[in-house]
N, C-alpha and C positions, 0 to 999 in steps of 0.2 A: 434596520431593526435590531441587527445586535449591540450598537453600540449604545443605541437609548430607545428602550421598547416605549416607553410612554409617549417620549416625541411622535413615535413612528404611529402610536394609538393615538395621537391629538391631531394629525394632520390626515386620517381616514384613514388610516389600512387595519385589518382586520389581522391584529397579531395572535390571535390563537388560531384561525384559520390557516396562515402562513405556519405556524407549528407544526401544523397536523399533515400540512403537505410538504414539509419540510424533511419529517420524521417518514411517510409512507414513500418519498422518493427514497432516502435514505436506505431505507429495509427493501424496497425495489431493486435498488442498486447490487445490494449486498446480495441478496438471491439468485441475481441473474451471475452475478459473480462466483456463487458456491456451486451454482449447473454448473458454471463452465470449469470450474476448478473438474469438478465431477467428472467431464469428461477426459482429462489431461491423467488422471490415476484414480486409484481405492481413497476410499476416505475414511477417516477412523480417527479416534480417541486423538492421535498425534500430527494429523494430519498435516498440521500448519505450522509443528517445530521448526520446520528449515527455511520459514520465509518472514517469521516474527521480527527477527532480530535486524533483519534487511530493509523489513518497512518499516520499524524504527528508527533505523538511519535515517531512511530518505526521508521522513517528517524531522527528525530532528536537524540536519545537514540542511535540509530546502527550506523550513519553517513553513509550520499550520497554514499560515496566512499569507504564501505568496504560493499559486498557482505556476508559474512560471520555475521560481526556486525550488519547487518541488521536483517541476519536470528533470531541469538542470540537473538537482541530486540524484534522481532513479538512473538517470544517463550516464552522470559520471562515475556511481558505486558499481552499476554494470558492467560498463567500460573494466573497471580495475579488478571486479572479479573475475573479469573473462581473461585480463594478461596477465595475473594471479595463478591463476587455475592452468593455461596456457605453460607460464613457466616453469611454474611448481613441476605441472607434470611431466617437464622435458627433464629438469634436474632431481628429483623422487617422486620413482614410480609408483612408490605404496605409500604416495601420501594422502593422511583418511581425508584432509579437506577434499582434496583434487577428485578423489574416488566416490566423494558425495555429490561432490557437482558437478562430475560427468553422468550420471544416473539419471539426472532427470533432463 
């Protein structure tokens, strides 16, 4: 349906119905996702500064449209934060990266 909604309307399927349950999983998603954020810390005004720039990697690095490359990028930017973070902190111990992402 997204690559040609009309085809997908000429051959039966109900493409605003699919919209709408497209959009309510969507917001489903995202909710059950913001409890469980909820439980992990406080939430507030800046809540999500330190995970924006990470999950624009992994969409940008895995690409929208591959499932799989997506996984692969979450995997591997983790992977290198964590021997990043690891190193950093064995050779500077006041460093602000290292000291932000052992905190959470």
């Amino acid at each position: 349906m997204v690559q040609n909604r009309i085809m997908a309307g000429a051959v039966g399927i109900n493409t605003e119905k699919v919209d709408r349950y497209t959009y309510g999983l969507g917001c489903g998603i995202a909710g059950v996702a913001g409890s469980a954020f909820t439980m992990i810390g406080s939430t507030g005004p800046t809540s999500g500064q330190l995970y924006i720039v990470d999950t624009f990697l992994v969409v940008v690095f895995g690409g929208a449209a591959s499932l799989l490359g997506t996984i692969a990028s979450a995997f591997s930017i983790s992977q290198t934060q964590s021997t990043w973070s690891s190193s950093c902190r064995a050779r500077w111990p006041r460093c602000s990266r290292c000291s932000r992402s052992s905190e959470s």
